[in-house]
C-alpha positions in Angstrom: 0.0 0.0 0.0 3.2 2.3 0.8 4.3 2.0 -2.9 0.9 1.9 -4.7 -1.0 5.1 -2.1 2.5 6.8 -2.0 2.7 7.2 2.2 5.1 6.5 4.8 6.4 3.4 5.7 7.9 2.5 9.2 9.9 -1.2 9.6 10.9 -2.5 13.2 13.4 -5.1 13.5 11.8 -8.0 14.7 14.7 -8.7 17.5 13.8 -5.2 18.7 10.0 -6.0 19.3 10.6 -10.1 20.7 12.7 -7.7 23.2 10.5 -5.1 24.1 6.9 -5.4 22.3 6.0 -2.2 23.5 8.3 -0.6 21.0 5.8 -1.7 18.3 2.4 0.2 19.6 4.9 3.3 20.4 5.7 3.1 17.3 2.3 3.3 16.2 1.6 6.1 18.7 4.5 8.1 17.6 4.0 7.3 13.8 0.4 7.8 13.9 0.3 4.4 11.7 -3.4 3.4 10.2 -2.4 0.3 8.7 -0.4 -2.5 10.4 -0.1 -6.0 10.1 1.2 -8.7 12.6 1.0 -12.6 12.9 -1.2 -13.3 15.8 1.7 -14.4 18.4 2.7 -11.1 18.3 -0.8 -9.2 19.1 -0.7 -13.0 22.4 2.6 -11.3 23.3 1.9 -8.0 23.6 -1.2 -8.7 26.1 1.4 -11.1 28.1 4.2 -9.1 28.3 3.8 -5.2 28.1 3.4 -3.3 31.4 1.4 -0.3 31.7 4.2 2.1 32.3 5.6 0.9 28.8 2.9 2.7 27.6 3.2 6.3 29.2 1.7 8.8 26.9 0.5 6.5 24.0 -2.4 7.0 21.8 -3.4 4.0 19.4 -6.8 5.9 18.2 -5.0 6.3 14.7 -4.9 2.7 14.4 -7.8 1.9 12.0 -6.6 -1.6 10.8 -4.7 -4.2 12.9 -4.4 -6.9 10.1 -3.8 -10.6 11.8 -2.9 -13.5 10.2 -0.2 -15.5 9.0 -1.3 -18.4 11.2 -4.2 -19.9 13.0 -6.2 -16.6 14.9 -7.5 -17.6 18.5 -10.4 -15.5 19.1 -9.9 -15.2 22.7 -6.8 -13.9 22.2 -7.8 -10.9 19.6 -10.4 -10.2 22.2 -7.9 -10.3 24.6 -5.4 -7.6 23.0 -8.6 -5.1 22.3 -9.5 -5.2 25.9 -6.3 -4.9 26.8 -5.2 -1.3 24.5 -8.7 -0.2 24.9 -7.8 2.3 27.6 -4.9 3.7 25.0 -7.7 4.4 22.1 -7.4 1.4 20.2 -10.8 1.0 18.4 -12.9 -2.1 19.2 -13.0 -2.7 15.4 -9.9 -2.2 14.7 -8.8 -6.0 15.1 -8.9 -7.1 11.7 -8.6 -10.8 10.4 -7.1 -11.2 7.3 -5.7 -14.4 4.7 -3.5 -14.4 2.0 -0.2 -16.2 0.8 2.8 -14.7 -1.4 1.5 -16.7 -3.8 -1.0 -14.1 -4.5 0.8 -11.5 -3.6 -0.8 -11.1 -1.4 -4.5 -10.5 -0.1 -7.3 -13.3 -0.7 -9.9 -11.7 1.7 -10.0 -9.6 4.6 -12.8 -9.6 7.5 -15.0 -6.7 8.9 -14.0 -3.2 8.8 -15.3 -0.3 10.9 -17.0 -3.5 13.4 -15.6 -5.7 15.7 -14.5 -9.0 13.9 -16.5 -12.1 13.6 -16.5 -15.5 15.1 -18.1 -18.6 15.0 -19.1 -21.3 17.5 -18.9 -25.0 15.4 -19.5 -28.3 16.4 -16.4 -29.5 17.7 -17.1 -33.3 16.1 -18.6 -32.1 13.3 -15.6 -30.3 12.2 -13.5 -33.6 12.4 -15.6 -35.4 9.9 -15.1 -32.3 7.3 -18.6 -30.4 8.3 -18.8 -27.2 9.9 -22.2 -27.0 11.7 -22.9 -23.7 13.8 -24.1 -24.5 17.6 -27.5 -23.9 18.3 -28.0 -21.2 20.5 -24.5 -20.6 20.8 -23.2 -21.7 24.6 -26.5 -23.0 25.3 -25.9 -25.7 23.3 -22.7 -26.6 24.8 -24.3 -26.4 27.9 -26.8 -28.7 26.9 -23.1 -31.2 26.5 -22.5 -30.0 22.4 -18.8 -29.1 22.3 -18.1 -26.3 20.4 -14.8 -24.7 18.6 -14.7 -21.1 18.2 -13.1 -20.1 14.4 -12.9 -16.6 13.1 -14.0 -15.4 9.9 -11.5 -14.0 7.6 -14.6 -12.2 5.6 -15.1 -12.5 2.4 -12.7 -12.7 -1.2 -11.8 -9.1 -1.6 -13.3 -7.2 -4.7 -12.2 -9.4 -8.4 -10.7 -12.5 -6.2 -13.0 -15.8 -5.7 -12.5 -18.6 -3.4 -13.5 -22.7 -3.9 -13.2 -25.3 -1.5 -12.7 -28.3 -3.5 -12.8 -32.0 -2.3 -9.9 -34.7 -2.3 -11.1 -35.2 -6.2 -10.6 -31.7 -7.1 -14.4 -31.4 -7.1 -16.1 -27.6 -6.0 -17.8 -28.6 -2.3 -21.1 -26.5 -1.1 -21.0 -24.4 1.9 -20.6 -25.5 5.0 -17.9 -28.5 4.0 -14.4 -28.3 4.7 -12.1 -28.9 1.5 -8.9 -27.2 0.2 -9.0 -24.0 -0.6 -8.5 -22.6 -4.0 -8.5 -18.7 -4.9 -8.3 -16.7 -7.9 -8.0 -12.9 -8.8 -5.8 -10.6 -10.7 -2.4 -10.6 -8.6 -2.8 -14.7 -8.5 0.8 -15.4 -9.8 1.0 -17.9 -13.1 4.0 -19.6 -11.9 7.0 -20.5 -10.5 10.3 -18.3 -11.7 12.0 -21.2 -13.1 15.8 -20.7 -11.0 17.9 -23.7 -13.3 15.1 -26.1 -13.0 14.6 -25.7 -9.1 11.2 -24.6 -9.5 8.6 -26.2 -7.2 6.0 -27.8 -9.0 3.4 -25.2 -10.1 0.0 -25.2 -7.8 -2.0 -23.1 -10.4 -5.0 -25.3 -11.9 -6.8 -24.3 -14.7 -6.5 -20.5 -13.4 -7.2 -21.1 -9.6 -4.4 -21.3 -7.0 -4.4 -24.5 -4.8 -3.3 -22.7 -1.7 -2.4 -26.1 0.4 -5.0 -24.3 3.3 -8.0 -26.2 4.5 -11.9 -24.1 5.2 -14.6 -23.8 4.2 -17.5 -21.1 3.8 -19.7 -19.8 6.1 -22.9 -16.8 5.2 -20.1 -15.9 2.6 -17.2 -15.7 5.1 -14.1 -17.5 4.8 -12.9 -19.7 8.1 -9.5 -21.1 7.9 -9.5 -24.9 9.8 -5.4 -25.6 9.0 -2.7 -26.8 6.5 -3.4 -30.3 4.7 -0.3 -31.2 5.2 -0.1 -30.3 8.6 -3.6 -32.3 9.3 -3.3 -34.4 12.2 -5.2 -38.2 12.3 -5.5 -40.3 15.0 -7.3 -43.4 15.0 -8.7 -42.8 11.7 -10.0 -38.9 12.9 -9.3 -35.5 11.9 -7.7 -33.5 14.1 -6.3 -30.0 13.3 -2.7 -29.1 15.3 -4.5 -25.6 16.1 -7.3 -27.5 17.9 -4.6 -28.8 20.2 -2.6 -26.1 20.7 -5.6 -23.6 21.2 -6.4 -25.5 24.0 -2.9 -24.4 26.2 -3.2 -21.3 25.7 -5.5 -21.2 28.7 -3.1 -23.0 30.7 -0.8 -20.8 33.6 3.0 -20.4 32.5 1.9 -21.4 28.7 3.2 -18.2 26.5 0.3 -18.1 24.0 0.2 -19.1 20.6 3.9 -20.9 21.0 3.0 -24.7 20.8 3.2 -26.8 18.2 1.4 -30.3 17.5 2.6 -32.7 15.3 1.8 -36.3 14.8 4.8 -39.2 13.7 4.0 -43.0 13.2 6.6 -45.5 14.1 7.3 -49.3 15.4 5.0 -48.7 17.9 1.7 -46.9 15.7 0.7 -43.2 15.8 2.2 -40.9 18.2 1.1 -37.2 19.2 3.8 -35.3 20.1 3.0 -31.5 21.5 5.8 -29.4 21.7 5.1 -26.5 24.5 7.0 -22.9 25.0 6.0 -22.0 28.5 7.8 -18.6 30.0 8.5 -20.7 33.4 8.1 -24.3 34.4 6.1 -24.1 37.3 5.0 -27.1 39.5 2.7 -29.6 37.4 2.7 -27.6 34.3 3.2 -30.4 32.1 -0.3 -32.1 34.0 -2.2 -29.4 33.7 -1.1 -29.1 29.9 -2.3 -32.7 29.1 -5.3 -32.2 30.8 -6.4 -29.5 29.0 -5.2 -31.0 25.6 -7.5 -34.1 27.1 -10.3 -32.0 27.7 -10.6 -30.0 24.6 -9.5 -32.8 22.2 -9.7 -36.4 24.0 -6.6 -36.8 22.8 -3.9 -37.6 25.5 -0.2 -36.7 23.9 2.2 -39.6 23.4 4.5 -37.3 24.5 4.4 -33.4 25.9 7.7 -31.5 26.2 8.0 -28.2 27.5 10.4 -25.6 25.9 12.1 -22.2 26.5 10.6 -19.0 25.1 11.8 -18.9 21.6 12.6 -22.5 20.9 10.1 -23.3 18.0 11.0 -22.5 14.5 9.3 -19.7 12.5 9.1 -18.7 9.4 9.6 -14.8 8.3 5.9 -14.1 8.7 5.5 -15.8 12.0 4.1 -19.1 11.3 5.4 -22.3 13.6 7.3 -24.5 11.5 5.5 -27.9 12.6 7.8 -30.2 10.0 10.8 -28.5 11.2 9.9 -28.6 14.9 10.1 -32.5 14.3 12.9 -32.6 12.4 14.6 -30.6 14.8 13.3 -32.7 17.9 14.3 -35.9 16.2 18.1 -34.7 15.3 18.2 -33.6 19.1 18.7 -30.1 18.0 15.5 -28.1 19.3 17.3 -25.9 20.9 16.4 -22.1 23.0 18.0 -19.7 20.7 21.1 -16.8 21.8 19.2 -14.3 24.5 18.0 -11.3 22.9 19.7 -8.2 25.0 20.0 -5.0 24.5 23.7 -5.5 23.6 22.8 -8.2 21.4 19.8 -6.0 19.5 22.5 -3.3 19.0 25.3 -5.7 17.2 22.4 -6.2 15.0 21.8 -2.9 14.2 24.8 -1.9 14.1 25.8 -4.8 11.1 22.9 -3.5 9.3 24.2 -0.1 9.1 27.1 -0.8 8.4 25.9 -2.7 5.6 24.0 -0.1 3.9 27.1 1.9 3.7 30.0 -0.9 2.5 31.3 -1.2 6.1 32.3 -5.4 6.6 32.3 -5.7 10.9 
């Protein structure tokens, strides 16, 4: 939007903000920013870790559109984060749900503007045999013993884009059924750049991007339900890794949105394995965490480990690396990264500079 509505641009270095978050909405306060986008960890972290005195003098009324996505949105936590900055100006509706993949460089549909964002309440089982059917009455109904997942709308395909959900066959589904997700519109790319034949292979059918994300469609909005390849199945049910690692982030000492659930199969038959970033370990943590996976899933993991802040893999926009987390686990080198420091933020900084004007440190 910088380039095309010729406006100002501010960048943050991400070490900067896993180091002081509040940086990010003074930065917004001092920039007076409208637009900004964030993965949702980063709008968890910001409710778990930003004191009130960080805040001294800020005003986040200018912010009109807090785009989050990039992974799985909790709704609790969204929620969380606008009752949280309220008392600084931020808008109720400024939360603002969003999908899209470089791939289309980059928008596919964004949710409500100008209103508080929308969310669903599904049947929880429902959704594991590919339907997704709204509770009646909303909590009543899970009163009444119908458990329920909450999903977010991403709203609708933006103007000249369209959306499909397709089955296994490659066959359009009706609304309400869960199936890849296919989009089209005018910045859908046409291919790979073909680098001496290490292109990946093309996922452009017959005009429409296979976008590798599961949803479906709901009163014309778009909910998001996972990755296929990242679809979890256990005992011949569907289970997607956000289901599971929703469920921690209710759980004392659990940093939210920092887990990552991944399923293997060896000599000994499926295994769920849930990897856990929690800011201390405190007595019985790893209990309570398997009893809330338990409680939300029926799942009980194969195995549960608990990690230092930091220790999953992400990818530039914020997205756990599931595959990698495994891979990692497996060669025993899921490691905590280097502590972030103030001396270590300013090395950083100071390479980059020194970059920009020919100076090797």
């Amino acid at each position: 939007p910088a380039l095309c509505h010729p406006s100002r641009l501010t960048l943050i270095p991400p070490e900067n903000f896993l180091a002081r978050p509040a940086l990010w909405l003074r930065g917004i306060s001092r920039q007076r920013a409208h637009v900004c986008p964030a993965p949702a960890f980063a709008y968890a972290l910001c409710t778990e870790r930003i004191r009130d005195e960080e805040l001294e003098g800020c005003d986040l009324s200018s912010w009109k559109m807090a785009l989050n996505g990039a992974e799985p949105i909790s709704a609790s936590a969204a929620r969380a984060f606008s009752a949280r900055f309220a008392r600084w100006g931020l808008s109720e509706s400024a939360m603002t749900p969003v999908y899209g993949l470089s791939e289309a460089a980059l928008a596919v549909s964004f949710g409500t503007i100008r209103e508080p964002f929308r969310s669903t309440r599904f049947q929880q089982e429902a959704l594991r045999q590919g339907r997704a059917l709204p509770v009646a009455g909303g909590q009543a109904g899970e009163q009444a013993g119908e458990q329920a997942v909450e999903l977010v709308s991403v709203g609708p395909p933006l103007p000249r884009f369209a959306v499909q959900i397709r089955d296994r066959g490659d066959q359009p589904l009706p609304e309400g059924w869960i199936g890849r997700i296919y989009a089209s519109g005018p910045s859908v790319m046409t291919g790979y750049f073909d680098a001496g034949g290490k292109a990946p292979p093309s996922p452009i059918r017959d005009g429409w991007l296979d976008t590798g994300d599961l949803g479906f469609l709901h009163g014309g909005q778009l909910y998001i339900t996972g990755r296929a390849r990242d679809l979890i199945i256990m005992r011949g049910r569907n289970h997607p890794p956000q289901e599971i690692e929703q469920a921690l982030d209710a759980v004392e000492g659990v940093r939210t949105g920092c887990a990552a659930a991944v399923a293997r199969i060896d000599g000994e038959g499926e295994q769920l394995l849930v990897f856990v970033e929690v800011r201390e370990a405190l007595p019985g943590l790893e209990d309570a965490c398997r009893r809330a996976v338990l409680g939300a899933t029926g799942l009980d993991p194969t195995r549960l480990l608990l990690l230092p802040p930091g220790t999953l893999p992400r990818t530039s926009s914020g997205k756990i690396r599931r595959a990698e987390t495994l891979r990692l686990w497996e060669a025993g080198r899921l490691l905590p990264p280097d502590a972030v420091d103030p001396l270590h933020i300013a090395g950083i900084m100071a390479r980059s500079v020194a970059g920009k004007i020919g100076i090797k440190l």
